[in-house]
C-alpha positions in Angstrom: 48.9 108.8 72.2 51.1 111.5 70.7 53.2 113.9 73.0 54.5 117.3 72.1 56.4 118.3 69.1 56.5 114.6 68.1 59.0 113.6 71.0 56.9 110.4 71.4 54.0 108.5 69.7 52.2 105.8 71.1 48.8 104.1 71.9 49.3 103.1 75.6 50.2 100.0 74.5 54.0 100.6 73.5 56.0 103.7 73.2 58.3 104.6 70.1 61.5 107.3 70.5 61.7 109.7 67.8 65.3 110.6 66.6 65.6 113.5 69.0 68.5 113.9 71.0 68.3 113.2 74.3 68.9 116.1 77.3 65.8 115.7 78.9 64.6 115.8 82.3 62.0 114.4 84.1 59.9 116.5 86.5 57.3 114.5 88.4 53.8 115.8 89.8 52.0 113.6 93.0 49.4 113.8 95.1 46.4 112.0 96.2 43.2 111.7 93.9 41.5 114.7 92.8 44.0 117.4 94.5 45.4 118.5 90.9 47.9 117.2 89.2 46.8 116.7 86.1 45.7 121.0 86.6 49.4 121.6 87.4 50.8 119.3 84.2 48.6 121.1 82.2 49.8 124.6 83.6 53.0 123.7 83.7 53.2 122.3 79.9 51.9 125.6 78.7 54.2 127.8 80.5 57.1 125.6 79.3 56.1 125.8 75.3 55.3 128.7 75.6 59.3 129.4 76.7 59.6 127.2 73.7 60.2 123.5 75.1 59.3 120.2 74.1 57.1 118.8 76.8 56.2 115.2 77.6 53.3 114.1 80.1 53.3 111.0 81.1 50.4 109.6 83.2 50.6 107.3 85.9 46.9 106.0 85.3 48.1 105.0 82.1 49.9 101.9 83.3 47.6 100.1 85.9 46.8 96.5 85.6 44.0 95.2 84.3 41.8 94.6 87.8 42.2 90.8 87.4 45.9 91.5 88.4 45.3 94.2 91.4 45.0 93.4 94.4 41.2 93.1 96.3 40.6 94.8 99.5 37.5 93.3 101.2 35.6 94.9 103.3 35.1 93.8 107.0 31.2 94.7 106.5 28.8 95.9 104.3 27.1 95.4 101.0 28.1 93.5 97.9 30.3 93.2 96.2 32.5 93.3 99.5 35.7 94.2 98.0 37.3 96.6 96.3 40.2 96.9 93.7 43.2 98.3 95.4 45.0 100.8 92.6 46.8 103.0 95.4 49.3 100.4 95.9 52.9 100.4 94.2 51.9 96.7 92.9 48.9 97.8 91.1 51.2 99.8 88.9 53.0 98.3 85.3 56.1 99.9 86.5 58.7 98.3 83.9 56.1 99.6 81.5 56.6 103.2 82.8 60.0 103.4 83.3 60.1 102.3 79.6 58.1 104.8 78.7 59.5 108.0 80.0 62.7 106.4 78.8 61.8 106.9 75.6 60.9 110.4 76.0 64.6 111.0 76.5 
């Protein structure tokens, strides 16, 4: 993965600080699935490079756990496989990961 104007490189995995200074902020986008937020990011990035700033996204998605750590939801009735892996819930998330991340945007 590779941000704007080299702010931050990384694979996912791990998340590297150039030697920008830091005076950041952090503007975050939510919403349920599908209503557009990844739309709006991209909007939004545009407009702001465009007014000549370094932009960061950083996507949620990026830091679920692998589906042997989320939790199931089963399902009262029905067909197999009778569950489901639960990724709208706050423990589905890597959040140490994250914060780490967007920390090292600045």
């Amino acid at each position: 993965m590779s941000f704007a104007n080299g702010a931050v490189h990384g694979t996912g995995d791990s998340y590297e600080p150039t030697e920008q200074p830091s005076s950041g902020r952090v503007l975050a986008i939510a919403g349920c699935t599908n209503s557009g937020k990844t739309t709006i990011a991209k909007i939004l990035t545009k407009m702001f490079e465009e007014e000549g700033a370094t932009v960061a996204v950083i996507h949620q998605d990026e830091f679920y756990y692998t589906k042997e750590k989320v939790e199931k939801t089963y399902r009262k009735s029905g067909t197999s496989p009778g569950f489901f892996y639960n990724y709208d819930t706050r423990s589905a998330v890597d959040h140490e990961k994250m914060i780490s991340a967007i920390t090292a945007v600045g």
